[in-house]
N, C-alpha and C positions, 0 to 999 in steps of 0.2 A: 247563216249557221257557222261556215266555216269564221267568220268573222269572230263573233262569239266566241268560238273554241279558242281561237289566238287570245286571247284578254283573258278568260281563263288560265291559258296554259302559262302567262305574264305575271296573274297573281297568283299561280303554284309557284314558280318559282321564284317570285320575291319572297313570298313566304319563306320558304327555304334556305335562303340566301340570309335574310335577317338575323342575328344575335340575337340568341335568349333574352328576359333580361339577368342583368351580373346579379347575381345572392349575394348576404351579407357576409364578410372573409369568416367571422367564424359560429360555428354551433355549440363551442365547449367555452365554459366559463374561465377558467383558468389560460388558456389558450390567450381569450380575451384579454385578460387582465395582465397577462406577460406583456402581451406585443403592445397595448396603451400604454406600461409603464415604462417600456426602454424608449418607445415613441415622446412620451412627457419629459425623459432624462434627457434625449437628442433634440428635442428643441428649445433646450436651452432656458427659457424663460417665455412669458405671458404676462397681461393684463387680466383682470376677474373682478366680475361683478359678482354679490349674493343679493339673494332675499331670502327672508326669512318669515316664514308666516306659522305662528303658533295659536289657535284660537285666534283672542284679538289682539294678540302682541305681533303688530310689524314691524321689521327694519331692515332696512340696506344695508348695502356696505360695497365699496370700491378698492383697489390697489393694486398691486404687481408683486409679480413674485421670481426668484432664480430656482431654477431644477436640477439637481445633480444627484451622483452617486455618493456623496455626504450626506445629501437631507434638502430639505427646503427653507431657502430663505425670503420672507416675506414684507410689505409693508402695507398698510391699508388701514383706512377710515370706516366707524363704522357709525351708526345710531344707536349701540345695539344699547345703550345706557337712556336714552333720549335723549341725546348732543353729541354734536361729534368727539368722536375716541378715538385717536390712533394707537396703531399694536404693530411692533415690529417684533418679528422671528428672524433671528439670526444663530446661528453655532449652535439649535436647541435651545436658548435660550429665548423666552416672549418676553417682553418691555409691553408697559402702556402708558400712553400719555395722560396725568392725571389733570383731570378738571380743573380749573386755574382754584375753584368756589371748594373745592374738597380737597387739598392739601395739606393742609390744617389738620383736619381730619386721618388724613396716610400717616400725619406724624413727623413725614420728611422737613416737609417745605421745598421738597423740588422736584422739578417735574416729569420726572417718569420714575417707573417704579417695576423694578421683575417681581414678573406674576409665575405662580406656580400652584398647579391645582391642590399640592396640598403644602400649600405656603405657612406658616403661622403669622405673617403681617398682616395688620386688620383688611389690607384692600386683596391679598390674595383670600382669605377666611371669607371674604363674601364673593367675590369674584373668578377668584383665581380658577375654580373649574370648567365655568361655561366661559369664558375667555378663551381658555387652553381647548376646548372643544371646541368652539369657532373656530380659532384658527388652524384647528385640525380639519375640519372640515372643507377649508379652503384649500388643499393639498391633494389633489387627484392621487396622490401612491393611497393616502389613509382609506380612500373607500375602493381603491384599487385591489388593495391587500385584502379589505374584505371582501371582496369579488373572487377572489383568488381562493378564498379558505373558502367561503361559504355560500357561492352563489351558485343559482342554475338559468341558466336562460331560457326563457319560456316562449318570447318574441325577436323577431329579429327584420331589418326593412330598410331598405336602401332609399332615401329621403333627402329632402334640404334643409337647411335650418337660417333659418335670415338671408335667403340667399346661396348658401353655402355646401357643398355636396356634402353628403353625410351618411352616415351608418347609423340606425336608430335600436340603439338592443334596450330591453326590458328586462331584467334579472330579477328575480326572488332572493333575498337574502333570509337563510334559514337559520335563525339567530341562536338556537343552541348548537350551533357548528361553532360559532361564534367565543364560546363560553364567556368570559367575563369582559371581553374587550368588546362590548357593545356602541354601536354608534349613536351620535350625538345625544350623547347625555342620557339614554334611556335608562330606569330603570333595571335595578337585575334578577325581578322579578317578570321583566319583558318577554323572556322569549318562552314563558307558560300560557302570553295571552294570542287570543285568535289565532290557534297552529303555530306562533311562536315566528310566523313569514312576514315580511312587509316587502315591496317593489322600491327598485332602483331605475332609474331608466339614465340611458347614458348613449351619447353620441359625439360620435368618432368623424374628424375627417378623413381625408383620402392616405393620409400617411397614420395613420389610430392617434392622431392628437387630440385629446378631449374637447370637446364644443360647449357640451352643459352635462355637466349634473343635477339629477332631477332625486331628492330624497323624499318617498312619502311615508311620514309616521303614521299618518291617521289609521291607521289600520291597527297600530297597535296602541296610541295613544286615543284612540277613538272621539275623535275630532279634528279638527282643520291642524294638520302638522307640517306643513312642506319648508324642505331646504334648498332653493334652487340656485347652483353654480355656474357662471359664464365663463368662457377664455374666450381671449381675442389678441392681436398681434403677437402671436407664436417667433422669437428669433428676436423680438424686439428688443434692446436695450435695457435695462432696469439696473436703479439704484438702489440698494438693498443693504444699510447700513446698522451696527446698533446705535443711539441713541451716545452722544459724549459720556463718559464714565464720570464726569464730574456731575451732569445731570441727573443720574439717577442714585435714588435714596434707598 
């Protein structure tokens, strides 16, 4: 008996002794969205993968990008054409690499070309929106800012992600908070459909550097919609140039 009581009284007080476990740093959205953005400004630069799954349209896309208190400069490959595309963001300005088989076509004859979602050159007029929307979507401030204006966090869970420690939050984005600065591409007719909410989900590591963005439309585009974004080597190095100015037409 009295043995017993001893090994009881051992796991009372490990009990006791143990650490909660740690909650997620925060419960308010905006809160969130500050502290990943000065965290995304302070480490300088990153690698990022996307996918993009719309119905049956898939494509990838890879690159690197620089993070500052100017803006975001970027470079990266994508499918999103079916063949690879390169698209640099530099100074506000997007560049893309035109197809060797469609230049003719631009008009140029050479090989990059600034795109601008309301361009009048034929390759901006078909392209130039959802170009400038991808690579807005590659930029953690752009869905940051929306998190900041319009989100509520509903979830929240201390997790790993490939290994890696991590904060896992769930946001609702209430997209007539939103008003016309809707993300990727949706309609502005969107935020009248299914309560007008669609989820973000977004994970943090241990200093709130983003690990992935998780965008899902299907709620409002009511079918298969996800935007899913990667960072990896946080601090790392990256080359982030515009394209020669003799190159481009």
């Amino acid at each position: 008996m009295r043995k017993a009581a001893v090994v009881l009284l051992f796991v009372l007080l490990a009990g006791a002794c143990s650490d909660p476990p740690r909650r997620p740093a925060f419960d308010d959205a905006r809160a969130l969205a500050d502290a990943a953005t000065t965290a995304t400004t302070s480490g300088g630069s990153a690698k990022f993968g996307t996918d993009v799954a719309v119905g049956s349209v898939r494509s990838k896309g890879q690159g690197q990008a620089r993070f500052g208190a100017a803006g975001t400069a970027q470079v990266m490959t994508t499918d999103f054409l079916g063949e690879p595309v390169e698209l640099r963001l530099v100074a506000g300005k997007l560049y893309a690499k035109v197809p060797e088989g469609a230049r003719d076509e631009v008009g140029t004859g050479k090989p990059w070309v600034a795109v601008a979602a309301d361009g009048t050159d034929p390759f901006s007029q078909v392209l130039g929106a959802s170009l400038t929307q991808l690579a807005a979507q590659n930029d953690p401030a752009h869905t940051l800012g929306e998190i900041r204006t319009a989100g509520t966090i509903v979830a929240a869970e201390r997790t790993d992600l490939s290994g890696v420690a991590a904060e896992h939050y769930r946001v609702d984005l209430d997209l007539a908070r939103l008003g016309t600065d809707l993300p990727a591409g949706l309609p502005a007719d969107a935020a009248g459909r299914v309560g007008g909410k669609f989820p973000v989900e977004l994970w943090l590591d241990e200093t709130h550097r983003p690990l992935q963005i998780v965008l899902d439309l299907s709620p409002i585009l009511q079918g298969e919609a996800r935007i899913t974004t990667r960072y990896t080597d946080w601090g790392t190095p990256v080359d982030v140039q515009p394209p020669p100015a003799d190159e481009v037409g």
